[in-house]
KOLMARVEX-614294 format. One line per field, with one value per atom (N, C-alpha, C, CB): z, y, x; residue number from 1. Coordinates in steps of 0.1 Angstrom, whole numbers, always signed. Glycine has a CB too. Layout:
BEGIN
pz	(Z  ...) $
py	(Y  ...) $
px	(X  ...) $
k	(NUM  ...) $
//
This chain:
BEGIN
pz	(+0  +0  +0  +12  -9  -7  -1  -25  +14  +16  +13  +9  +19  +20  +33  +8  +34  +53  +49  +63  +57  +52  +50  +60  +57  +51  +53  +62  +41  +41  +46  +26  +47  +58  +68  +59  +73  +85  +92  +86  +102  +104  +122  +94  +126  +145  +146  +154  +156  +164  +150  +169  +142  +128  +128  +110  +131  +126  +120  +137  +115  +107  +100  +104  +89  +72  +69  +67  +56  +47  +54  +30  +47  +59  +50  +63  +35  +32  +21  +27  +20  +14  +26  +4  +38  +48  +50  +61  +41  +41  +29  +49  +22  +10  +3  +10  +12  +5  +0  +17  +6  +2  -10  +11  -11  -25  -33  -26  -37  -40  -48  -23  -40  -35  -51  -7  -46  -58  -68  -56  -66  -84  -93  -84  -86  -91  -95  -79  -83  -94  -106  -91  -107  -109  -131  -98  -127  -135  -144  -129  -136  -140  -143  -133  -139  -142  -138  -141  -149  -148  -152  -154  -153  -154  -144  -165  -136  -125  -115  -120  -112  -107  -114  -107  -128  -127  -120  -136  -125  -118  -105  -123  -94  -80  -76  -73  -81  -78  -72  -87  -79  -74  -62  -85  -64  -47  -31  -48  -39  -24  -26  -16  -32  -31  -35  -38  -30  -30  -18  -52  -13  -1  -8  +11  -17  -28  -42  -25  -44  -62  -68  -67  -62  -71  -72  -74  -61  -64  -72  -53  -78  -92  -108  -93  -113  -124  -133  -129  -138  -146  -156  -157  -162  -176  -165  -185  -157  -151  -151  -136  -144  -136  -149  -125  -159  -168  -175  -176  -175  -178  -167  -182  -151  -145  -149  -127  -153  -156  -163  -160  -178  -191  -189  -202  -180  -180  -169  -182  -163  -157  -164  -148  -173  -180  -186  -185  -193  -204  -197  -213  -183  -180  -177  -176  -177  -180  -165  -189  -164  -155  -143  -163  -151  -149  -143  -165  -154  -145  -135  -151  -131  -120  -108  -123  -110  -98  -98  -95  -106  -100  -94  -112  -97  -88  -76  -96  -75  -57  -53  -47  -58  -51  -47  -59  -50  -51  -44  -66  -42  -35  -23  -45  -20  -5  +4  -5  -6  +1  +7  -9  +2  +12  +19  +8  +28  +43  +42  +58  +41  +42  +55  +34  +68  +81  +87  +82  +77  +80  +77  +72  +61  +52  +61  +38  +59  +65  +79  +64  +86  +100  +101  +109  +95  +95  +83  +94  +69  +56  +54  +41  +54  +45  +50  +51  +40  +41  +28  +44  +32  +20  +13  +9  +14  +7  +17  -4  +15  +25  +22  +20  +28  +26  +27  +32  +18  +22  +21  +13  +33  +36  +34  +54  +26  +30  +33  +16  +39  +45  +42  +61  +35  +37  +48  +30  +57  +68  +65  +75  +57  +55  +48  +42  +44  +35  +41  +31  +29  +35  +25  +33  +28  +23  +29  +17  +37  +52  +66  +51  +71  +87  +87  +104  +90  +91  +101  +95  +112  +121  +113  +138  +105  +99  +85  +93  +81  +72  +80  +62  +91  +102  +104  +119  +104  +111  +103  +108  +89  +81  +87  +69  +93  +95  +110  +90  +121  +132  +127  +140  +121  +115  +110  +103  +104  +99  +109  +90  +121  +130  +130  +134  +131  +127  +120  +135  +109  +101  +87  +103  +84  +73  +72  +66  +71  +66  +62  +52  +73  +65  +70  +69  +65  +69  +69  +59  +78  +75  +73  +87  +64  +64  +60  +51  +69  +68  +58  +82  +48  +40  +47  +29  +51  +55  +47  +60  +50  +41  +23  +43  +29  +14  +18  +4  +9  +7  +2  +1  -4  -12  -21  -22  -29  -40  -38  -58  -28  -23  -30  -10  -38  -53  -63  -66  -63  -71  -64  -75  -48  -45  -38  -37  -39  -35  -40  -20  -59  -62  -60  -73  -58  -56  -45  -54  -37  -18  -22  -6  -28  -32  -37  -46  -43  -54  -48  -70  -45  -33  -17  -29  -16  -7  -7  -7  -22  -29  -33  -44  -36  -43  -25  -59  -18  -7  +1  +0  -2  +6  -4  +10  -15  -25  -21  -46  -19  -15  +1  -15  +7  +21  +30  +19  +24  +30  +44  +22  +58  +72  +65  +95  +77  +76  +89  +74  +84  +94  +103  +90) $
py	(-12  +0  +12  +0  +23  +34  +48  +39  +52  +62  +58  +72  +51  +48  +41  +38  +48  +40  +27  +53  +22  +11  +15  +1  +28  +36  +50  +33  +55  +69  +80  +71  +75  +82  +79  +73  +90  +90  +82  +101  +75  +62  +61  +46  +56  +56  +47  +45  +58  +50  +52  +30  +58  +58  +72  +51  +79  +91  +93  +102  +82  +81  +83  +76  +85  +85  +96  +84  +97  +108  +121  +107  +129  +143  +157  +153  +148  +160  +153  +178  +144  +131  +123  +119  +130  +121  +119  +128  +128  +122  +122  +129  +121  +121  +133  +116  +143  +160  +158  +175  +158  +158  +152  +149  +142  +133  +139  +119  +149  +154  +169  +156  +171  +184  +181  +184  +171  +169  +166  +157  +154  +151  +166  +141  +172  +189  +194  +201  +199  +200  +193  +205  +179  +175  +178  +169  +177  +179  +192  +176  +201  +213  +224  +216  +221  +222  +217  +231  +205  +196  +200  +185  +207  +216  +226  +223  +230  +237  +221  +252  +212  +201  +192  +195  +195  +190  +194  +188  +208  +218  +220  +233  +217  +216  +200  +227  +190  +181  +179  +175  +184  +178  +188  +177  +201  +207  +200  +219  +190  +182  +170  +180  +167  +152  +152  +143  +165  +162  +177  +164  +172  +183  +194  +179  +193  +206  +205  +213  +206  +207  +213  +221  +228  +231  +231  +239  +221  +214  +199  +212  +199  +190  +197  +177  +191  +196  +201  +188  +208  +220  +210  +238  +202  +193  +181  +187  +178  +166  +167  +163  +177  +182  +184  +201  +193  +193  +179  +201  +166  +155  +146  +147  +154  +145  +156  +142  +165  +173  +170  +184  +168  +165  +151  +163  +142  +128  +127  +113  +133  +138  +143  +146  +155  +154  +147  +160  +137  +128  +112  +122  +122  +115  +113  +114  +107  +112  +114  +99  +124  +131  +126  +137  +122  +111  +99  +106  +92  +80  +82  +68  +93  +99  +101  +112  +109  +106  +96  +117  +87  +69  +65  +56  +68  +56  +63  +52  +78  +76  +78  +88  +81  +71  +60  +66  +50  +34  +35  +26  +41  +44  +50  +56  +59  +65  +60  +76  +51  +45  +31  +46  +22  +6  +10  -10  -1  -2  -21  +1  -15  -27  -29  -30  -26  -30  -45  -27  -50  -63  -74  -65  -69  -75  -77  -64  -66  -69  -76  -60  -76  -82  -96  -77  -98  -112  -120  -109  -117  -128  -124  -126  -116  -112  -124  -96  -133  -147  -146  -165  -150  -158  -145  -168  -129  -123  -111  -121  -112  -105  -89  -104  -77  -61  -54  -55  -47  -33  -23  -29  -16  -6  +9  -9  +18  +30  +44  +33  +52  +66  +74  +68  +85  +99  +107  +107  +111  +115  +128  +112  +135  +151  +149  +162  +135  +138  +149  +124  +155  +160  +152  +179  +137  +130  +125  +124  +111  +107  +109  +88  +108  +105  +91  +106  +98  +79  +73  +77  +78  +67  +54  +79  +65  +59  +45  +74  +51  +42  +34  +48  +34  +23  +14  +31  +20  +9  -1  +14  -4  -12  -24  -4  -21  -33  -39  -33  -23  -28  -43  -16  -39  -52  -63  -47  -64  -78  -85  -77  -79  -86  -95  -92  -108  -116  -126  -119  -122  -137  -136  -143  -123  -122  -116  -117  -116  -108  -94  -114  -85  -74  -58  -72  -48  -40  -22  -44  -18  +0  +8  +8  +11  +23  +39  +18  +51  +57  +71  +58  +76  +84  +97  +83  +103  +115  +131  +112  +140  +146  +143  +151  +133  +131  +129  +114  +136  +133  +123  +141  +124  +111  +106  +116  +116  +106  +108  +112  +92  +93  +87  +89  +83  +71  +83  +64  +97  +106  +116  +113  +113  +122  +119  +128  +104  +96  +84  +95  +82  +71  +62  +71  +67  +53  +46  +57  +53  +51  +39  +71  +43  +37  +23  +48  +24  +11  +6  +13  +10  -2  -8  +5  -1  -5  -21  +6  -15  -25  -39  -18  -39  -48  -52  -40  -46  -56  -57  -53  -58  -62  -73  -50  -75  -90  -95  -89  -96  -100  -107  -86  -104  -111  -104  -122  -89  -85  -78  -78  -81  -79  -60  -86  -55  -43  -37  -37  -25  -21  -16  -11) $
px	(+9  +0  +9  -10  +4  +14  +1  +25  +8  -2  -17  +2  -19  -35  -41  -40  -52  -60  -68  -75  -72  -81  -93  -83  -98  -114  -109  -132  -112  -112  -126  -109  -132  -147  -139  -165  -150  -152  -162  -155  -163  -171  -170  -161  -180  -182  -167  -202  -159  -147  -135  -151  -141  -127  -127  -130  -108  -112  -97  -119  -91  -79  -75  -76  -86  -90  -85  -106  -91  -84  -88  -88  -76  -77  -88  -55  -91  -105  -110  -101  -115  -125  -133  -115  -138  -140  -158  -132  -163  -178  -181  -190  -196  -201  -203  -210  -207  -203  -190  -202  -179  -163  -163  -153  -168  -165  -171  -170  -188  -200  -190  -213  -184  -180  -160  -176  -156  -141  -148  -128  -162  -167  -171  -185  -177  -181  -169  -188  -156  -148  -139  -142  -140  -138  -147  -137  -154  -164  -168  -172  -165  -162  -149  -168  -141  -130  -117  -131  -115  -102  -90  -103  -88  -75  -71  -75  -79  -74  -75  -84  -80  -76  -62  -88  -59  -47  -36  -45  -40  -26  -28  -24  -36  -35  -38  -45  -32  -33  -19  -38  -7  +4  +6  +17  -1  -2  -7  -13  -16  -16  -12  -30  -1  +3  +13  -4  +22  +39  +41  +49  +53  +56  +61  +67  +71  +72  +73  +84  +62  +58  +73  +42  +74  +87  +99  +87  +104  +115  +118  +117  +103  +107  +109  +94  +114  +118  +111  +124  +106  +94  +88  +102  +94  +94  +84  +115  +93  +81  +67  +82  +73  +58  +46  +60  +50  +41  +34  +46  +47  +40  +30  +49  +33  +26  +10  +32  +14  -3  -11  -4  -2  -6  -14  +8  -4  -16  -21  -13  -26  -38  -49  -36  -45  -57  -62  -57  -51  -58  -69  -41  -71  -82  -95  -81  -102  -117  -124  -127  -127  -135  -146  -141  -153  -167  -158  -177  -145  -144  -134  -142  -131  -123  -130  -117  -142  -150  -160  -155  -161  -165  -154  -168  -143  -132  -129  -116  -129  -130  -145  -121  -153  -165  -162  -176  -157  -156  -143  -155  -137  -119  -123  -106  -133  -137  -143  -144  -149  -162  -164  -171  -146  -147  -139  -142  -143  -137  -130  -153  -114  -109  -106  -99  -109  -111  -108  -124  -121  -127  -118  -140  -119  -108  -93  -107  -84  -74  -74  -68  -83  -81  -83  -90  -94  -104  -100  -121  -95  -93  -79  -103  -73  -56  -50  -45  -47  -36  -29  -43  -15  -8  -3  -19  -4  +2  +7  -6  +20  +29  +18  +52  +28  +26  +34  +18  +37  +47  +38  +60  +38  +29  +41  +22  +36  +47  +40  +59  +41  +35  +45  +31  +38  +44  +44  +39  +51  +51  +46  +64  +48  +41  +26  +52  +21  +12  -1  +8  -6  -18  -30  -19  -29  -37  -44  -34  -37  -41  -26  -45  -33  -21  -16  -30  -4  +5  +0  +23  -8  -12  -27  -18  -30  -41  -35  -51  -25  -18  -13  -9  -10  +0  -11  +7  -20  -36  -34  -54  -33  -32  -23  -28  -8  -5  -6  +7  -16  -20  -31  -27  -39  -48  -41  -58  -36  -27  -22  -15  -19  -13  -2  -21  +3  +9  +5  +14  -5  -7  -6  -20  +5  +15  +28  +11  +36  +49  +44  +56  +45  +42  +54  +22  +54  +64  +60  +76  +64  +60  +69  +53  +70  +80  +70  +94  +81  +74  +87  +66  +84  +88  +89  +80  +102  +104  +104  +115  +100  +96  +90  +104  +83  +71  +56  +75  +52  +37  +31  +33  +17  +9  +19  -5  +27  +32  +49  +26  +51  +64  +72  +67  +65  +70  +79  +51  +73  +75  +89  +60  +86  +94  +110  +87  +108  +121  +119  +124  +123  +119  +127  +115  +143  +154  +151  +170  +146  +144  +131  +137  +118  +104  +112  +94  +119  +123  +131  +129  +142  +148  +142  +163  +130  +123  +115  +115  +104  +98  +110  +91  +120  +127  +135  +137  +137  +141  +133  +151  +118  +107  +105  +95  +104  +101  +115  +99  +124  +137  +134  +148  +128  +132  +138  +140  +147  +156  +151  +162  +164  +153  +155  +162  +147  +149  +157  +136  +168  +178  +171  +188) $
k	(1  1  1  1  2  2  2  2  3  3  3  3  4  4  4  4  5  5  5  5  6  6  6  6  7  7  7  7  8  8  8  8  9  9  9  9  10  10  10  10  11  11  11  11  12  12  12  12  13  13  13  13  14  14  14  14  15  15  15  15  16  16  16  16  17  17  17  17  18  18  18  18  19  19  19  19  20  20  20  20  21  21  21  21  22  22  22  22  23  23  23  23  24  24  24  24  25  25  25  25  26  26  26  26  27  27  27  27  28  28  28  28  29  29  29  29  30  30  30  30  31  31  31  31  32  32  32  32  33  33  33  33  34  34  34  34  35  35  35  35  36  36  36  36  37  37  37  37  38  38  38  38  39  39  39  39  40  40  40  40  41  41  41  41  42  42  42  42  43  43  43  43  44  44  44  44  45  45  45  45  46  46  46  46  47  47  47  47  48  48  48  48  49  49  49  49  50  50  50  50  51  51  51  51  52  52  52  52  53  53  53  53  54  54  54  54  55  55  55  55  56  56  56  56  57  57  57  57  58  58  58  58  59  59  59  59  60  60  60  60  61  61  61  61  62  62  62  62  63  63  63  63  64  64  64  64  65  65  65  65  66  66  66  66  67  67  67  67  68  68  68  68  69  69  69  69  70  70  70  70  71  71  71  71  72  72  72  72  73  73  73  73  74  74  74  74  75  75  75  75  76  76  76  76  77  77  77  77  78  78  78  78  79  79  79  79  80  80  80  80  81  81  81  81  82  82  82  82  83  83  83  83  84  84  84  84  85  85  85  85  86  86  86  86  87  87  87  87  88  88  88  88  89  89  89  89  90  90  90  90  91  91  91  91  92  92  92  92  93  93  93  93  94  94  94  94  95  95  95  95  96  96  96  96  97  97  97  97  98  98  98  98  99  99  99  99  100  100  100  100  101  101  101  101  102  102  102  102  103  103  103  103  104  104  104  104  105  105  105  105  106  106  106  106  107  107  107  107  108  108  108  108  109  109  109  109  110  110  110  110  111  111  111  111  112  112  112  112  113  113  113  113  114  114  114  114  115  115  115  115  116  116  116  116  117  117  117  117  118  118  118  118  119  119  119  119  120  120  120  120  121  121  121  121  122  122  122  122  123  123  123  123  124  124  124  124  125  125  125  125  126  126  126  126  127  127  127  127  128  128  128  128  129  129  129  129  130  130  130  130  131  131  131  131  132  132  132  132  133  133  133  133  134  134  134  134  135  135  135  135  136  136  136  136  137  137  137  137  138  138  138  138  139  139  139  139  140  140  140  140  141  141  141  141  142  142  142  142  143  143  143  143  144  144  144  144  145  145  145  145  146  146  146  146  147  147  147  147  148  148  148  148  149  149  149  149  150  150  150  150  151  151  151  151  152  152  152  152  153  153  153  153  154  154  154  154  155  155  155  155  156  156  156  156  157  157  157  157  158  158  158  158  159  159  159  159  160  160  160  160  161  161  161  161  162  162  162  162  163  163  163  163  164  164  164  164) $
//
């Protein structure tokens, strides 16, 4: 999992979730802009999902925009409808077998709270291989903001390798 809670609502006894998709207005509220103007959502997308947009390179950034736009609107806001709205709770506590996890958090994100992304492997408990790491100064997209760090993470977590 990268930067993600197991329910992004807000829910009785859950208040982990995402830090502004936490009820159905929220969601009601990004499909509208979403819908209405996807280009000022491309260009403030990498504003909440990197700790400093402009310390990446001008050329990136415009390709992480460009395919963003080249996405469709409508099925942007079905998928977090459908992305806000389960609760893997159950799931990870009660069925997760047989497939390890690398869990990773942005410690700056303004997406969710690392305590809420940590929940993920409070639930697994011991009945998989699973691991947290938490990304120092990165946000939602820590993949984007420390990719050597992201990739040698993933590749010594399929490896077996213990962690220091």
């Amino acid at each position: 999992f990268v930067d993600q809670a197991p329910l992004q609502y807000e829910a009785e006894g859950w208040t982990l979730g995402s830090k502004g998709l936490r009820t159905p207005t929220d969601l009601a509220n990004l499909q509208q802009a979403l819908a209405t103007d996807m280009v000022a959502f491309a260009a403030g997308n990498a504003e909440c999902c990197l700790v400093s947009p402009n310390s990446l390179d001008a050329d990136y950034m415009q390709v992480i925009t460009k395919e963003t736009l080249k996405c469709d609107p409508g099925f942007l806001g079905s998928l977090m409808a459908d992305h806000t709205q389960r609760d893997w709770r159950g799931t990870l506590r009660d069925k997760w077998e047989r497939v390890s996890v690398l869990n990773m958090a942005g410690a700056e994100s303004q997406i969710f709270p690392v305590e809420g992304v940590k929940h993920i492997n409070d639930l697994l408990g011991t009945k998989v291989r699973h691991a947290f790491e938490v990304y120092e100064n990165c946000s939602h997209w820590l993949y984007i903001e420390r990719p050597k760090k992201f990739a040698e993470s993933v590749v010594d977590f399929i490896a077996g390798a213990p962690k220091e």
